[in-house]
N, C-alpha and C positions, 0 to 999 in steps of 0.2 A: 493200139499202143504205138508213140511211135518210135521210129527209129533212136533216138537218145536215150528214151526212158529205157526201152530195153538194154542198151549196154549199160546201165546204171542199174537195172535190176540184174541179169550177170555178174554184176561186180557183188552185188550186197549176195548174192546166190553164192558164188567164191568162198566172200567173205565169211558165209554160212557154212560152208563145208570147211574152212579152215578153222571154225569156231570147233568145229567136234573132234577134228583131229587134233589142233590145240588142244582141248579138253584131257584127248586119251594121253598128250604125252603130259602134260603134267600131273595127268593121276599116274604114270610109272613114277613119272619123277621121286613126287610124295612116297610113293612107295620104299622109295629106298634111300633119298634123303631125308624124308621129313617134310611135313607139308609147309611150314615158312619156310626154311632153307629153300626148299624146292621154289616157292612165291618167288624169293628174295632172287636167286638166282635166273626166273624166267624175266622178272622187272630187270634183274643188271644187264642181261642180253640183250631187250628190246631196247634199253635207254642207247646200249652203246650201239645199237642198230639204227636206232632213229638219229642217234647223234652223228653218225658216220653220212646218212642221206643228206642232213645239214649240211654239214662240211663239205656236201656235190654240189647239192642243186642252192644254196643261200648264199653263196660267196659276196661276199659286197653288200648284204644287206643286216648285216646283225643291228646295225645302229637305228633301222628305223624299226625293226621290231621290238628294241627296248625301250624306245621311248613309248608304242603302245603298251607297254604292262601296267602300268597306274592307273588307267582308267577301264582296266575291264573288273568287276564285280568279283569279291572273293570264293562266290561256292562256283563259278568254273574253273578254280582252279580244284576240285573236289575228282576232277577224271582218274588221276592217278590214284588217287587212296581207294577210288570205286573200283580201278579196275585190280587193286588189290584182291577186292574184295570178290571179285569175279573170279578171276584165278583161284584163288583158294576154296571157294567156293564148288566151281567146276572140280576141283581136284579130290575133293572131298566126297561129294554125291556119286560120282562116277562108278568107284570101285564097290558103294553097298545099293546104287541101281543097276549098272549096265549104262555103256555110251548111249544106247536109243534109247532108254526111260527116261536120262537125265535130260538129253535134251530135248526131248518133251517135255518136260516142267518147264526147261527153260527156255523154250518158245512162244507156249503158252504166256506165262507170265513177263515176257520180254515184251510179245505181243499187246496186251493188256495196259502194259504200263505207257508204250508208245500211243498209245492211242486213246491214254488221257492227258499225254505230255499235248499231243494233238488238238484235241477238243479243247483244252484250257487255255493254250501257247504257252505252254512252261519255258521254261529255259530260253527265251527270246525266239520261242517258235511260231511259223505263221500258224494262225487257231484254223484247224477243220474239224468242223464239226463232226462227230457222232452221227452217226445215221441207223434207221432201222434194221437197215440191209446189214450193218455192219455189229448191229447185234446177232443177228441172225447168224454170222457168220463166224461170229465170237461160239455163240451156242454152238453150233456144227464143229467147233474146234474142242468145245469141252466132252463133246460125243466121243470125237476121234482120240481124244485124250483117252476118253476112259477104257475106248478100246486097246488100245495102244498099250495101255497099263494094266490091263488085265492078264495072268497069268495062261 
């Protein structure tokens, strides 16, 4: 592997452990607001979080980013209601699995779905193919799943 790719897989590894502790605090959250409240509330914080990085690092540049908005295709603009649905999702499963069950389902099937977003080139992605290895490896995760999820 080499050197780039591994800080790029570090970052998505990160991104992986913040996905579970994201998880556990918005199933408190739910817990004691309500699971949209609690949604509504984790989207108002990220927006005004992202909109704060804007307003650092974009200075000087808002006018050519709005002149790209008309020509990109409408279901990417579908991230944010997905990631609604993420959130509330996570928030939900969490508290009637446990953080390691849940996300194990939600690896699994994260996994799965990138790697037919892959094989196809969904979403304007470069297409790699499916490989046997990579069923193999699919199967070895549904093993590990069921251990995982076994009492």
């Amino acid at each position: 592997m080499r050197g780039l790719q591994f800080i790029f897989l570090l970052i998505a590894g990160i991104a992986g452990s913040l996905m579970a502790i994201q998880g556990s605090l918005n199933s408190y959250l739910g817990g004691k607001l309500g699971l949209l409240p609690a949604t509504f509330s984790v989207q108002l914080l990220g927006t005004l979080t992202v909109g704060g990085l804007l307003l650092v690092f974009l200075k000087g540049q808002s006018q050519s980013l709005l002149e790209g908005l008309p020509t990109i295709p409408f279901y990417f603009w579908l991230g944010g209601p997905v990631g609604v649905a993420i959130i509330y999702g996570v928030a939900v499963s969490i508290p009637k699995l446990g953080v390691g069950n849940a996300t194990t389902g939600i690896i699994f099937f994260q996994l799965v779905t990138a790697y037919l977003i892959d094989h196809f080139g969904l979403f304007n992605q470069e297409t790699i193919p499916f490989t046997g290895v990579k069923v193999i490896g699919i199967a070895m995760m549904v093993i590990g799943a069921f251990l995982l999820l076994r009492k």
